[in-house]
Phi, psi and omega in degrees: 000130172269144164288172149289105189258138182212185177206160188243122147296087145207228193249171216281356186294350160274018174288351186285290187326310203298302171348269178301342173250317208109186154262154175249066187003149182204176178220096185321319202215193178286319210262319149274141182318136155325115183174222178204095168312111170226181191228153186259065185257043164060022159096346158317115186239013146341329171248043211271157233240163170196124178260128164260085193083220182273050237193100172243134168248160169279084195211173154275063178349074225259323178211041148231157174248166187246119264207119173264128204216145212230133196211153159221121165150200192265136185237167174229175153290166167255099170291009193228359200213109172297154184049029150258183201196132174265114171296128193258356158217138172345111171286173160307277171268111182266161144193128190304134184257312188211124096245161206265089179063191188267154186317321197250000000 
């Protein structure tokens, strides 16, 4: 089985944690699912994401870093984000793609 490769946004003051933990599943709100959000962009990184809040923009992410993330295991869609997708357990393989200024 091949994985699914995606990517994860966010800012960079977690790239040390993210280093040393991974992602960690989270549940922005009530009404979505538990997981870890990543987007599906064909391998492309031309579109990279930046989350604000409940909030994802469509951007060159200017104070995020973009998280490349290799996942086999059960997903769902993300309903509120086209070609996104939730990991429903903690992926394994993290690897920094962009990054954006320094960690602290």
């Amino acid at each position: 089985m091949s994985p699914l490769v995606a990517y994860h946004a966010t800012n960079r003051f977690y790239r040390d944690s993210i280093r040393q933990r991974g992602l960690i599943g989270a549940q922005p709100n009530p009404s979505r699912p538990f997981g870890v959000y990543v987007y599906c962009m064909n391998g492309e990184l031309d579109h990279p994401i930046r989350v604000r809040g409940n909030r994802i923009e469509w951007t060159h992410s200017r104070g995020s870093d973009v998280w490349r993330v290799a996942y086999i295991g059960p997903l769902t869609p993300d309903a509120y984000v086209t070609n996104g997708m939730v990991c429903l357990f903690d992926p394994e393989h993290v690897t920094l793609v962009i990054g954006n200024g320094s960690s602290h």
